[in-house]
C-alpha positions in Angstrom: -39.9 20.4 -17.9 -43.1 21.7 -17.4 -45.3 20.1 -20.0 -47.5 17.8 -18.0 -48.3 20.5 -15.7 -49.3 23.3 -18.5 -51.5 20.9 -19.9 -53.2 20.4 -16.7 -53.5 23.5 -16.4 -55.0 24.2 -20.1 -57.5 21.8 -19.9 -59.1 23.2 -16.3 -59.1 26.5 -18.2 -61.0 24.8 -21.4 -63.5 23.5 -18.8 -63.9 26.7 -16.4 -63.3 29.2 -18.5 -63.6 28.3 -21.9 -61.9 30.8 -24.9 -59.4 31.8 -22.0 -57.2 31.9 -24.7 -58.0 34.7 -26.6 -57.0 36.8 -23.5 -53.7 35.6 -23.4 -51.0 38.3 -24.7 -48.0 36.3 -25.1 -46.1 39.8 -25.7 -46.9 40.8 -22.1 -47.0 36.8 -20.7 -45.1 36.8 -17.3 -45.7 33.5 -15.1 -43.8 35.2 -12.3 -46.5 38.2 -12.3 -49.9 38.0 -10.7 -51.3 40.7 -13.6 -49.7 39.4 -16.9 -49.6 35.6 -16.0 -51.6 33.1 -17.7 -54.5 33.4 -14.3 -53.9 37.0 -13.9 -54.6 37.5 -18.3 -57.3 35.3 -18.3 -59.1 36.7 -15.2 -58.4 40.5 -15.4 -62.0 41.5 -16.5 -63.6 39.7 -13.4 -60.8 41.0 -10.8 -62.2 43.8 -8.4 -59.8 47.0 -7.8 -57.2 46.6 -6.3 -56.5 42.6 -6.2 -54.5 40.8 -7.9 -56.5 38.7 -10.8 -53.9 35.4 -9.9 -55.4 35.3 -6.7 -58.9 35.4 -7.4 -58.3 33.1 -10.3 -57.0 30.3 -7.8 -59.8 31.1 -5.7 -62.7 30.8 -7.8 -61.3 27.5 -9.7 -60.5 26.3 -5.9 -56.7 25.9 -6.5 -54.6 25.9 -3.6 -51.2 27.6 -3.2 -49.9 26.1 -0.7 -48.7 22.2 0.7 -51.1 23.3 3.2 -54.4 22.4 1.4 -54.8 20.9 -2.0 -57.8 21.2 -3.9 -60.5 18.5 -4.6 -58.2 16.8 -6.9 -55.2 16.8 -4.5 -53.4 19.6 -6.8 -51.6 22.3 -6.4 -51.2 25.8 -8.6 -47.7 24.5 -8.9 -49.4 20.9 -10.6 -51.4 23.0 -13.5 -48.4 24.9 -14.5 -49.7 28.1 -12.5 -47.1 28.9 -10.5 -43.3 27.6 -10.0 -41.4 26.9 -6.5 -38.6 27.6 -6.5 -39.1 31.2 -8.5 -36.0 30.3 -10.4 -37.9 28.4 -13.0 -40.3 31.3 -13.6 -38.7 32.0 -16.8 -38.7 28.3 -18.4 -42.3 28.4 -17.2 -42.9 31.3 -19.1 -41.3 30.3 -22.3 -43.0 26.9 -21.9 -46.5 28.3 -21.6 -45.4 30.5 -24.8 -44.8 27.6 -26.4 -48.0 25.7 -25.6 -50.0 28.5 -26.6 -48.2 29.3 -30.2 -49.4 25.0 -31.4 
């Protein structure tokens, strides 16, 4: 369901931040968390007390959250597999991004 989308989303990483994967903990992996998602693993080390790392994740790759804005490519954090509306599906995100990462 979510294939396209997490490969979007792993290829912006392999640009911006390149060996993001060896901060992933699939263990701990939790799309619907803003601390143990993919965003919040990868940008932990750079997130100042007291935010949440998701958020300054979408900020610093200029990802929008929103239908309000999109960024310079028109995309959402929903289109790179970031996030899910409605947060039903934050599960089969989840277990899809597990899966992406364990090839």
């Amino acid at each position: 369901m979510f294939e396209e989308q997490i490969a979007l989303g792993a290829a912006l990483l392999d640009v911006e931040k390149p060996g993001w994967r060896d901060k992933i903990d699939v263990e701990t992996l939790d799309m619907s968390n803003t601390w143990c998602c993919v965003l919040g693993q990868t940008f932990a080390d750079e997130t100042p007390q007291f935010s949440a790392p998701y958020w300054v994740a979408v900020d610093r790759l200029g990802i929008e959250t929103d239908s309000w804005g999109r960024d310079e490519n028109g995309m959402l954090a929903d289109d790179y597999g970031f996030a899910d509306e409605p947060e039903q599906r934050y599960e089969l995100l989840t277990a899809e991004w597990i899966e992406y990462l364990s090839r």
